[in-house]
C-alpha positions, 0 to 999 in steps of 0.5 A: 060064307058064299064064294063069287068066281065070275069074269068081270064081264059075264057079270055085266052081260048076265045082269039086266040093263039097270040105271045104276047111278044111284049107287054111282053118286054113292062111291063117287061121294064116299071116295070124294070124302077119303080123297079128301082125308089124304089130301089134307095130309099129304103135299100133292100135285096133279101130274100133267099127263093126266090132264086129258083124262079128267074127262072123256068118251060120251058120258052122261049119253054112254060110257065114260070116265075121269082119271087124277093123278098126283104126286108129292114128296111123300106120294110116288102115284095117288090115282082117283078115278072112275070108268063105265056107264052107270046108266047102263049096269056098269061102273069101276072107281078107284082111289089108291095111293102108292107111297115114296120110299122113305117109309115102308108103309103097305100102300093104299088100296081101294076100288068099287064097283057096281055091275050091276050088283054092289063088289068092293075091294079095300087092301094094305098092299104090302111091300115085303115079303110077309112069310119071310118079314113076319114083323112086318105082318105082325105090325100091319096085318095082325090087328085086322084079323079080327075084322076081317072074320068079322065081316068074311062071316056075314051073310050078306056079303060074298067073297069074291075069288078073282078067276085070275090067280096073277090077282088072288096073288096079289092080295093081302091076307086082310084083304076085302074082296066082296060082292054083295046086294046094293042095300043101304045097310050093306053100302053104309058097311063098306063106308064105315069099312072104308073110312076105318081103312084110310084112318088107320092107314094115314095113322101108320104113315104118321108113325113110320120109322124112316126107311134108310137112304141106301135101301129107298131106290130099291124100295122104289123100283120093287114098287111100281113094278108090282103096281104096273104089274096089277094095272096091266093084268087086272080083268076088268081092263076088258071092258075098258077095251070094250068102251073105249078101244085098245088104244085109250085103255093102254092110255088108261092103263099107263095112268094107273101105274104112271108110265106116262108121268111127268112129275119126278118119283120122291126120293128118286135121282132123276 
């Protein structure tokens, strides 16, 4: 049960200088596979304001990146991305898809990186307070429980503690948040960790009760504050600023929670 407590750059600046892109075209194939999952059940639409993102800076010669958004009317904001210099230690990649209103379903998260080491992140965000709502906890996060102690005891995986408490915060209890050594078998556990997360989370989108009409823009406004809340402050927003500047990372930065979107909110009057 070993701890990691690391900034995200001292990881990347205390490492060799590896080519990393094999396990790369590993997350970028694994997270193609579950994107693929949710776009079969959802309606989605890319939003324009990210068109200039589906590629920039001088990737495959340095660090670059890609960034889709999409909205539908089940769907606020699903962001599929990716940021770094795989041929040089580094690379972050995100899949997350943060629901309308008219279900109370925990959101969608998931990112990996390599730096040069293996992390990974999977979480069902929750939208209420657990410790008040404790139904809520027992109808989304009790069952993982097992699950979760199943993999916080292996060996071969690290829990990572975030050095920002605003991040430890924002974690579910069922979270995962591990670093580990990028061997096939430790890579082949967070895909099977990862495609059981989004089964099981587009099995509860399925069988949601409706939110009622009154409480849904409340809902909705609760939501993309938490979710602009965790892009502003995530620690690796470093070494975008690193890369790319301040000015394209405050673009980047806007994508993830849509404060440049032009498609409308579902169930929000516009």
């Amino acid at each position: 049960m070993a701890e990691t407590i690391q900034h995200v750059e001292d990881m990347v600046d205390g490492s060799p200088v590896v080519d990393v892109h094999d396990t790369f075209n590993y997350y970028r194939q694994l997270l193609a596979d579950l994107k693929a999952k949710i776009d079969a059940r959802f309606e989605l639409k890319r939003d324009p304001s990210t068109v200039d993102l589906q590629t920039y800076g001088t990737y495959p010669e340095g660090p670059g990146g890609s960034l889709e958004a999409y909205a539908g009317p089940e769907v606020d904001w699903m962001v599929h991305s990716w940021i770094g210099n795989p041929g040089a230690s580094f690379a972050n990649l995100h899949l997350t898809c943060w629901l309308g209103p008219q279900v109370k379903v925990p959101h969608l998260g998931i990112a990996l990186l390599v730096w040069p080491g293996g992390w990974f992140y999977l979480d069902s965000v929750p939208r209420t307070n657990m410790v008040e709502d404790a139904e809520y906890f027992d109808k989304y996060y009790a069952e993982l429980d097992p699950e979760w102690l199943e993999l916080r005891s292996d060996p071969e995986f690290e829990y990572f503690v975030s050095r920002a408490g605003f991040i430890r915060a924002s974690l579910s209890p069922t979270a995962y948040c591990y670093s580990f050594e990028r061997s096939q078998r430790n890579l082949e556990i967070v895909s099977q960790r990862a495609h059981a997360h989004v089964d099981r989370w587009l099995r509860w989108v399925d069988e949601a009760e409706a939110v009622p009409a009154e409480e849904q823009a409340a809902l909705a406004e609760t939501d993309e504050t938490i979710r602009r809340n965790i892009a502003e402050r995530d620690p690796a927003n470093v070494m975008g600023v690193r890369f790319f500047g301040e000015e394209t990372t405050n673009k980047l930065v806007r994508a993830l929670w849509g404060g440049d979107r032009e498609l409308p909110r579902p169930g929000v009057p516009s």
